[in-house]
N, C-alpha and C positions, 0 to 999 in steps of 0.2 A: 327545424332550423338546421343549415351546414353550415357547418364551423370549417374555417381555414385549419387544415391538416397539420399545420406548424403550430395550432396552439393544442397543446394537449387539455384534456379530458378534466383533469381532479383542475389546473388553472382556470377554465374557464368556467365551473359551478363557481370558486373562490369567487373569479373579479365580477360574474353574474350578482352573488349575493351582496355583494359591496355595496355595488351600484344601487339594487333595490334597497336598501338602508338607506342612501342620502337622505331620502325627506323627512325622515325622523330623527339622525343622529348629524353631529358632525362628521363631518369628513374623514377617513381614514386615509394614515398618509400610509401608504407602503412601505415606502423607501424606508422610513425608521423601524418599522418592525424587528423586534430581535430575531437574529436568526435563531434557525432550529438546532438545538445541539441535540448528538448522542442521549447525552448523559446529565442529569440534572441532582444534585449534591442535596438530598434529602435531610432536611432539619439542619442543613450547614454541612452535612456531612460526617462520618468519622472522625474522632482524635481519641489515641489514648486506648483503641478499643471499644469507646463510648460510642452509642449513636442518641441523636433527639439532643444533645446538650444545645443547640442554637448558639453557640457561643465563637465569641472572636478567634479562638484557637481552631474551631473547625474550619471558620469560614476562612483561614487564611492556609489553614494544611490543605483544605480542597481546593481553590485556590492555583498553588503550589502546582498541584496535580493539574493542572490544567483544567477544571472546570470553572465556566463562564456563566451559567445559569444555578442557583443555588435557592432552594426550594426552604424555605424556613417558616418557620411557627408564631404568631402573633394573638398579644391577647391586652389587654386593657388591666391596666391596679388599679385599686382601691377610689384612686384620685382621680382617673380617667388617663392616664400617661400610657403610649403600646410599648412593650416589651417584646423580646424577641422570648417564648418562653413556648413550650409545649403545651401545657395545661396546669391549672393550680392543685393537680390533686397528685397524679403519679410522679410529675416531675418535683414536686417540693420533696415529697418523701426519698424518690430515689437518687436526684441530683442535689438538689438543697438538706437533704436532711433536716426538714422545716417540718413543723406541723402544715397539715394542707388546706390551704384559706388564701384567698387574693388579699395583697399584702398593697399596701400604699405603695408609690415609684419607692422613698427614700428609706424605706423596711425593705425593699427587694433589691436595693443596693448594695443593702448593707449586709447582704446573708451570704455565705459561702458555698460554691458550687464548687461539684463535684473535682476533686484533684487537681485546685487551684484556676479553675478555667474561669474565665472572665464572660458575664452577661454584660447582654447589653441593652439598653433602653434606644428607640426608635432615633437620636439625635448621633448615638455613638456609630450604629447602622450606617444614616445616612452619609456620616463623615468616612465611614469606610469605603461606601459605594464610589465619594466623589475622588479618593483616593485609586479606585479599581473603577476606571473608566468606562473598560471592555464588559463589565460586570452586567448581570440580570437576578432581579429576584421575582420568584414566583410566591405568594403572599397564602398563607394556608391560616385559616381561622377557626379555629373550632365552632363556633357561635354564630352571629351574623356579619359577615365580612364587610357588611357595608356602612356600619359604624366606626371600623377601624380603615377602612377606604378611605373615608371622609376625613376621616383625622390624617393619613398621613400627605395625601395630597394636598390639606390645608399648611403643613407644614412644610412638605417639600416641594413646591408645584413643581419645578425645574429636574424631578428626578420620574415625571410621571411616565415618561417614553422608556422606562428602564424598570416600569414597575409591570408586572403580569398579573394581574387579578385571579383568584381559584374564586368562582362561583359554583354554587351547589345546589342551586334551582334556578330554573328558566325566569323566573317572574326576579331574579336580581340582574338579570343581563342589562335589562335597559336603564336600572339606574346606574351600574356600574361604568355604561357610556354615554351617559349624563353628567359625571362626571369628570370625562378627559379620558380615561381609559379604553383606549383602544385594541387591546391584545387581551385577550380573555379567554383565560382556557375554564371550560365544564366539568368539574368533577363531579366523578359520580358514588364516591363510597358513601355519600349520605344520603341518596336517594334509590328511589324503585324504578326509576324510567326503563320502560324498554327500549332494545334497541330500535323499533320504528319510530317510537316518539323523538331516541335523538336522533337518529340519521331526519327527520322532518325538522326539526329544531335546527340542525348545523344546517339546513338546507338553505334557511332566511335567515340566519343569524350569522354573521361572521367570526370565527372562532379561532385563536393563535392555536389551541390545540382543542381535544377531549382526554381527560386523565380516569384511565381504569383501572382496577385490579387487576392484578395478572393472572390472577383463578377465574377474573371473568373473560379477560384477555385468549388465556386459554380454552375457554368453551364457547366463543361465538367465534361466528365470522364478523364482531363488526368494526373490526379495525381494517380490514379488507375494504368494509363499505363506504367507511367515513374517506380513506386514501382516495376510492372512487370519487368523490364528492370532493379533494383538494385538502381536507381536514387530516392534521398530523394528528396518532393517539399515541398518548406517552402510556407505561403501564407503573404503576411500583406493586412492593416494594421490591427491585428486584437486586440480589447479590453476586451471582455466579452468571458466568458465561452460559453457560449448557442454558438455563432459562433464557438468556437472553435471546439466543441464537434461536429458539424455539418461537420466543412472540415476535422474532423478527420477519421467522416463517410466515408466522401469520397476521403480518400487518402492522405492526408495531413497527413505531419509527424510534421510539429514546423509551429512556427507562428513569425514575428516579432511582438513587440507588447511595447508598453508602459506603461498600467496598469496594463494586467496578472502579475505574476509573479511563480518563481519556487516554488512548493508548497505550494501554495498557495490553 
């Protein structure tokens, strides 16, 4: 096939794979797609020196900093209610000072995190989000993402174009756009995939991003490959320039991160 000279290379696999997804998915709009930032505010970001707090103090100091995309932690109490929260085990003992056990919504209200920071439960979230317009959240789940997918698009339908799914195996792609979601990035710290499998996986599947480690980042070429193919790869966890500037070498396009921040 020859392609018009004016459309480049990594565009035309994108709008290719799109199109072969119609008859299975709804439509993807483009035009809303969040754009791609830099830099993506990991767990809310720093406050305090702290990272992983999820809490309204981070997400408004990064924020501040100028980040738009803010990659935070979600998990289900006792009751079924999502929190913004890390996990029930490290996070209770070193932010909560809690014994570690998933606590009901109005026990997990009630407990004091670390140096007065304020959590939040998924309603306090969304009233932030509709406060920070420009805003995006990337949804990171320790468990199965697609239990707390379901709950938060039943609650907020109106904020789904601002929500980024983190899927963690191929076989949650298609309920995840089943569900309205259209922007979905791959992550891969919970799986073995190799890189053949995902560069053939982004090939028919349409992906806002692929999120790598940056030790894996640094030993392949396949942030290079996915670029080939239209696919942005974010890497974390990264802190320092000097790393950044290295996965940028090698195909990385943003970072999540805690300390970088937007020009900075």
């Amino acid at each position: 096939m020859k392609m018009n000279s004016m459309l480049p290379l990594h565009l035309f696999w994108f709008l290719l794979s799109a199109v072969l997804q119609l008859s299975f998915f709804s439509p993807i709009d483009l035009s809303s797609a969040p754009v791609h930032e830099e830099f993506i505010a990991h767990a809310g970001g720093e406050i305090r020196k702290f990272r992983y707090t999820n809490s309204l103090e981070a997400l408004d100091n990064s924020y501040e900093k100028g980040f738009k995309i803010f990659e935070l932690d979600f998990e289900l109490t006792s009751d079924g209610a999502v929190v913004l929260l890390h996990d029930w085990d490290y996070s209770m003992e070193h932010f909560y000072h809690a014994p570690p056990k998933r606590y009901s919504l109005r026990e997990f209200k009630s407990l004091k995190l670390q140096d007065g920071l304020t959590q939040l439960e998924w309603k306090d979230f969304a009233a932030w989000l509709k406060e920070h317009p420009d805003a995006r959240v990337v949804v990171d789940v320790k468990g199965n993402p697609l239990v707390i997918l379901k709950k938060i698009k039943d609650l907020s339908p109106e904020l789904a174009s601002r929500i980024i799914p983190q899927i963690y195996k191929f076989s949650q792609y298609r309920v995840a756009r089943k569900m309205g979601f259209g922007n979905i990035i791959l992550t891969l710290y919970a799986s073995d995939y190799s890189d053949k499998q995902i560069i053939k996986f982004a090939k028919n599947n349409p992906l806002w991003a692929v999120t790598v480690s940056a030790d894996r980042a640094l030993k392949s070429d396949l942030a290079k490959r996915l670029r080939d193919i239209g696919i942005y790869t974010y890497a974390h966890l990264v802190d320092t320039q000097k790393q950044l500037q290295k996965l940028k070498e090698l195909g990385v396009y943003g970072v999540y991160t805690a300390y970088l921040a937007p020009g900075a």
